[in-house]
C-alpha positions in Angstrom: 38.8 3.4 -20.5 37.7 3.6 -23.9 38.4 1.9 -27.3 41.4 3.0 -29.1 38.5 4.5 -32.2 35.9 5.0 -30.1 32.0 5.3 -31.7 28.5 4.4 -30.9 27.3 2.5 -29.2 28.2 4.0 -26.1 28.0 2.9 -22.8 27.8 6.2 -20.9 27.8 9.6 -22.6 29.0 12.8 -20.2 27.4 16.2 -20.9 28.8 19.6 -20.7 26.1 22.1 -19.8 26.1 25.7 -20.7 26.8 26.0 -24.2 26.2 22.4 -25.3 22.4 22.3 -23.9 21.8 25.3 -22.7 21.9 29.1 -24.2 23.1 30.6 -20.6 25.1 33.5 -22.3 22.2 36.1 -21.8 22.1 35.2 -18.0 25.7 34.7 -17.1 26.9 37.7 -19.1 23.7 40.3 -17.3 24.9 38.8 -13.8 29.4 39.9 -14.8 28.3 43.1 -15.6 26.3 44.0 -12.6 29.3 41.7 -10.1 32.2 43.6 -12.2 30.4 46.9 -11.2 29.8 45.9 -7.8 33.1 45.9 -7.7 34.3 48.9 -9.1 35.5 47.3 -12.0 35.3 48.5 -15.7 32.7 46.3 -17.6 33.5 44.8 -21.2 31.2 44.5 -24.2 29.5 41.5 -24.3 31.1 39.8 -26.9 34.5 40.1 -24.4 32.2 39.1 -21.6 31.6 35.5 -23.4 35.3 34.5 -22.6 33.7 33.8 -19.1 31.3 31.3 -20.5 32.1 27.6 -20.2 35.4 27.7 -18.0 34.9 28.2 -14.2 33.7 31.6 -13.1 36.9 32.0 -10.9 39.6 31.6 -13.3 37.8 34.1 -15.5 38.0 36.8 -12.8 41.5 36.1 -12.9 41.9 36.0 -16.3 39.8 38.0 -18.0 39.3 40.7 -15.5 42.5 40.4 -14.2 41.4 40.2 -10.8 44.1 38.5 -7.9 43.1 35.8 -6.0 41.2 37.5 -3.1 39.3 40.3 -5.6 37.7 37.2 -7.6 36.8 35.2 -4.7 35.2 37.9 -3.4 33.5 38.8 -7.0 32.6 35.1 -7.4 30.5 35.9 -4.3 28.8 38.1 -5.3 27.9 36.8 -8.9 26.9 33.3 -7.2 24.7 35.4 -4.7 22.9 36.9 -7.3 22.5 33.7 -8.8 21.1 32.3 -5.7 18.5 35.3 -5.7 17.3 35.1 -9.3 16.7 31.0 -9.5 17.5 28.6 -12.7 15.2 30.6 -15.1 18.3 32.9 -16.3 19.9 30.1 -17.4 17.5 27.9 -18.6 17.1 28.8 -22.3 18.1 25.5 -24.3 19.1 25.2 -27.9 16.3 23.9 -30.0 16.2 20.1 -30.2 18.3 19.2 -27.3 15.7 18.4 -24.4 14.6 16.0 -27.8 17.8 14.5 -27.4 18.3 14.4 -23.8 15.1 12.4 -23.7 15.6 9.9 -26.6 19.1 9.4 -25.0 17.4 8.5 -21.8 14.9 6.5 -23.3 17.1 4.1 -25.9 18.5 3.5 -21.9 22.3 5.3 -22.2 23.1 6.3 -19.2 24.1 10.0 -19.4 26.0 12.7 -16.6 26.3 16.2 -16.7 30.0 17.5 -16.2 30.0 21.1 -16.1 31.6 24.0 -14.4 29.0 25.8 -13.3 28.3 25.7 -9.8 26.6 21.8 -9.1 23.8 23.4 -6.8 22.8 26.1 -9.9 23.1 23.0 -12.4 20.9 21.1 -10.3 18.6 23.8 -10.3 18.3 24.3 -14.2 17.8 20.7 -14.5 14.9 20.8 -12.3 13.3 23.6 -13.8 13.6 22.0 -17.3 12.4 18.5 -16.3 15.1 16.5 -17.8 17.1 16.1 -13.9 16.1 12.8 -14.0 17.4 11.5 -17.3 20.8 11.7 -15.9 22.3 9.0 -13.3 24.8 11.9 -12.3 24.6 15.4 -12.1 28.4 16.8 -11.1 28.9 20.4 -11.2 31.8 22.8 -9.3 31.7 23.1 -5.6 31.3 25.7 -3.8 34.3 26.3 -2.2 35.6 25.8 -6.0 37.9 23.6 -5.1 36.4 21.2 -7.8 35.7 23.5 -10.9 38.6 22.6 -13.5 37.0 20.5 -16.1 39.7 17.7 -16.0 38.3 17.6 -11.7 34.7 17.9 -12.4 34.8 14.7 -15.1 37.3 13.3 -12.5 34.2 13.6 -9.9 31.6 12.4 -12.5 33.1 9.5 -13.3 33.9 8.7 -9.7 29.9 8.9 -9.0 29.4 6.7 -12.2 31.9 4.0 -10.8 29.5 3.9 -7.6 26.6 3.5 -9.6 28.2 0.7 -11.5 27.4 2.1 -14.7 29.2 0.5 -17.4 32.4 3.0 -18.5 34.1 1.0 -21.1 33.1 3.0 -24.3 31.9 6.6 -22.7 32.7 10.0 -24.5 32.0 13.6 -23.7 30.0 15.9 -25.6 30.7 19.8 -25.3 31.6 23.3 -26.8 34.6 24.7 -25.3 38.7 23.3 -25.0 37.7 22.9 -21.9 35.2 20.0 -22.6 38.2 18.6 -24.6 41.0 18.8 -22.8 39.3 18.0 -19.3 37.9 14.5 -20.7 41.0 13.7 -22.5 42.8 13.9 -19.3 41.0 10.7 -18.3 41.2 9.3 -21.6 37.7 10.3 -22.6 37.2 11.4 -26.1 34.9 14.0 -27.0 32.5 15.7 -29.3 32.3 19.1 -30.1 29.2 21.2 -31.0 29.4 24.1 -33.2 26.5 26.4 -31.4 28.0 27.0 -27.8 31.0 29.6 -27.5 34.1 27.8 -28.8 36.0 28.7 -31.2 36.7 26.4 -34.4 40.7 26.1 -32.9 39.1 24.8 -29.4 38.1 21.8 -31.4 41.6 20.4 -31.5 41.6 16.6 -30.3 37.9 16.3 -30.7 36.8 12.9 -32.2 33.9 15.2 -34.1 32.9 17.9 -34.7 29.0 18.7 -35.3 27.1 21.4 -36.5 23.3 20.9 -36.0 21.5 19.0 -33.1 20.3 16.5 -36.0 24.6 15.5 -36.8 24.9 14.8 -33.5 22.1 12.7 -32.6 23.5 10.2 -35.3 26.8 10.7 -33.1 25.2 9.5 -30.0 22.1 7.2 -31.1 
């Protein structure tokens, strides 16, 4: 799909969302604490609650709250219904400079997509409250039912919808912040960029084509 060293210009570039342009942290972190109580459950500190950012919701009730398959079902119920009640705004906090970049992206005419984990009606949502929905030809997000939330599915999705769209996929790459971003492109043979101020770890950058520190660096990445 892409060239064997891969650079600008690109022909499509695939976004991960919480993390990479938005700060959702604060949102998703208030919203586990009040589920894991809900359910009885002990609730961590906040720095172990931002494990749960960036990988689907589900698997961190599994994982980090150790929760079987029918107790984070049922938990990932009750955190998307209080989702549902509070609206986008939550999660809507963006890191200085990327609805910049979002919009010069758009305008230079590179088509863009958002491939993220969170819940697609939710993303849809915080798009529309920021204004920038329409800069992207596809906005693909975890179902429901979350039988699509694995990064590798979601970009699996995305570029399916590209595809229909005709949009040119011969030099695309992913931006994001978490192994997740990395791994789930690479497992279509999309190479990505990492960004330094979402909730990675430096060792999650392993297999990234970059690595970027400031909004600024990875602009000249992308534009």
């Amino acid at each position: 799909m892409t060239r064997e060293n891969p650079s600008k210009p690109w022909s499509c570039i695939l976004f991960d969302l919480d993390g990479t342009i938005t700060d959702s942290a604060p949102g998703i972190i208030g919203r586990l604490s009040r589920t894991l109580q809900a359910m009885g459950r002990p609730v961590p500190l906040p720095a172990e609650l931002v494990a749960f950012v960036g990988p689907p919701i589900l698997e961190g009730f599994r994982d980090v709250a150790a929760m079987n398959e029918d107790e984070a079902k049922e938990a990932l119920q009750v955190y998307r219904g209080l989702a549902a009640k509070e609206g986008p705004q939550d999660d809507a906090a963006v890191f200085p400079g990327m609805l910049g970049l979002v919009r010069a992206i758009h305008a230079a005419g590179v088509p863009m997509a958002i491939a993220t984990s969170k819940s697609e009606v939710q993303a849809l949502r915080i798009l529309d409250h920021l204004r920038i929905d329409d800069c992207f030809a596809v906005i693909c997000g975890s179902s429901e039912d979350e039988t699509r939330s694995a990064k590798a599915d979601v970009v699996e999705e995305a570029l399916r919808r590209l595809r229909e769209q005709q949009v040119d996929l011969s030099n695309i790459v992913m931006v994001g912040d978490r192994e997740h971003d990395v791994k789930g492109a690479g497992a279509h043979g999309v190479p990505a960029i990492m960004v330094e101020w979402g909730y990675g770890s430096p060792a999650e950058a392993l297999g990234a084509i970059a690595v970027v520190h400031s909004v600024d660096q990875l602009r000249t990445k992308l534009i």
